[in-house]
N, C-alpha and C positions, 0 to 999 in steps of 0.2 A: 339883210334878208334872212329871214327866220323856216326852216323846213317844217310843212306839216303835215299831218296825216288825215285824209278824207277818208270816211268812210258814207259813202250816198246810199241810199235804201230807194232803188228806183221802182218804177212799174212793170208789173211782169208781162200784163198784155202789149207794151208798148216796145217792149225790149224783144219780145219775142218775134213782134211784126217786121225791125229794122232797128236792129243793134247799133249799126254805127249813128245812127240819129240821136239815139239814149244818149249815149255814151261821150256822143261831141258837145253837148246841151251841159254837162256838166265840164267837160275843158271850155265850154266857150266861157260860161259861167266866173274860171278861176282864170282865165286870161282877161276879162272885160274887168276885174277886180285888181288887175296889175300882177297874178301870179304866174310862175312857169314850172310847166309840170316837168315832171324828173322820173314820175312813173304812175302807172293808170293798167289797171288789169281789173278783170273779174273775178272774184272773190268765192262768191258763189249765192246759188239759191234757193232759198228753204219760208218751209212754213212761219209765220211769223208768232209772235208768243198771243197777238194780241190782232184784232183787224184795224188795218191802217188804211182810211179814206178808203172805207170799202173791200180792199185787197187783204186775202189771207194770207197770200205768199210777196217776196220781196226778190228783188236779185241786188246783190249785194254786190258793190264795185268800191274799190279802194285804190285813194289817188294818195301818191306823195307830191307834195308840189311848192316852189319857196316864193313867198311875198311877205311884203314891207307889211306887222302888225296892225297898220288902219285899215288895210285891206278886209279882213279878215271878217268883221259888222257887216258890211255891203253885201258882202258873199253868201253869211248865214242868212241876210234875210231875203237875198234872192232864190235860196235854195229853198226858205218856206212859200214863195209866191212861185217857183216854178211847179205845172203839174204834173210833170213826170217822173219828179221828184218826188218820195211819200216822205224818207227823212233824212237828216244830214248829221255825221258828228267830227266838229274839226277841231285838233288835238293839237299843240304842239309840240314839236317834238324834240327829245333833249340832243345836242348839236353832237355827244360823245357818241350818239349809236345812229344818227341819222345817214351815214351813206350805208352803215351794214342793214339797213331796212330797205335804203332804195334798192342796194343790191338785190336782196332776198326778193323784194316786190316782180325786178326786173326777171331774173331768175323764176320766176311763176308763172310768169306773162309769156314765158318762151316754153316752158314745158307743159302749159297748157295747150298753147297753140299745137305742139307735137301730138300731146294727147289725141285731140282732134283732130289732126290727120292721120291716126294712126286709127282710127273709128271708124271713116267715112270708107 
């Protein structure tokens, strides 16, 4: 099993109406492909350089996640046919620095969350 890096460029009106729907559409996506995620956070949201199927802005979500190499084809072209999806880019990742990412990823995903209750 090989670790990789997801980064999805989702929709912002669909993400905005119900996030965990976004958000589980690409874990269903890397589990139905035989992967297991290790870490899955918001990344963040911004104007895009360029307009993608319409949208000027993107929300950026970045998953680490480990499956068998054949998996990997199925996955990218299901993230081109899903539409909540605008883009996908899956990297793999070198196996020397792959948990100090997961960490750092997991590490994000929790002082995010703090952020956000510390706003509301």
């Amino acid at each position: 099993m090989v670790v990789y890096e997801g980064m999805f460029i989702l929709d912002p009106t669909k993400y905005s109406r119900d996030p965990a729907a976004a958000t589980q559409q690409v874990s269903d996506l890397i589990t139905q492909a035989g992967g297991t995620i290790l870490a899955a956070r918001l990344w963040d949201e911004r104007k895009l350089a360029y307009p993608i199927k319409g949208h000027k802005r993107g929300v950026y979500w970045l998953t680490y996640f480990k499956m068998a190499g054949g998996g990997v084809a199925p996955l990218e072209r299901q993230c081109q046919i899903a539409d909540d999806i605008l883009r996908s880019l899956i990297l793999k990742v070198d196996p020397r620095i792959a948990d100090a990412l997961v960490q750092h990823a997991l590490a994000g995903e929790t002082s995010n969350k703090t952020a956000a209750a510390g706003t509301a």
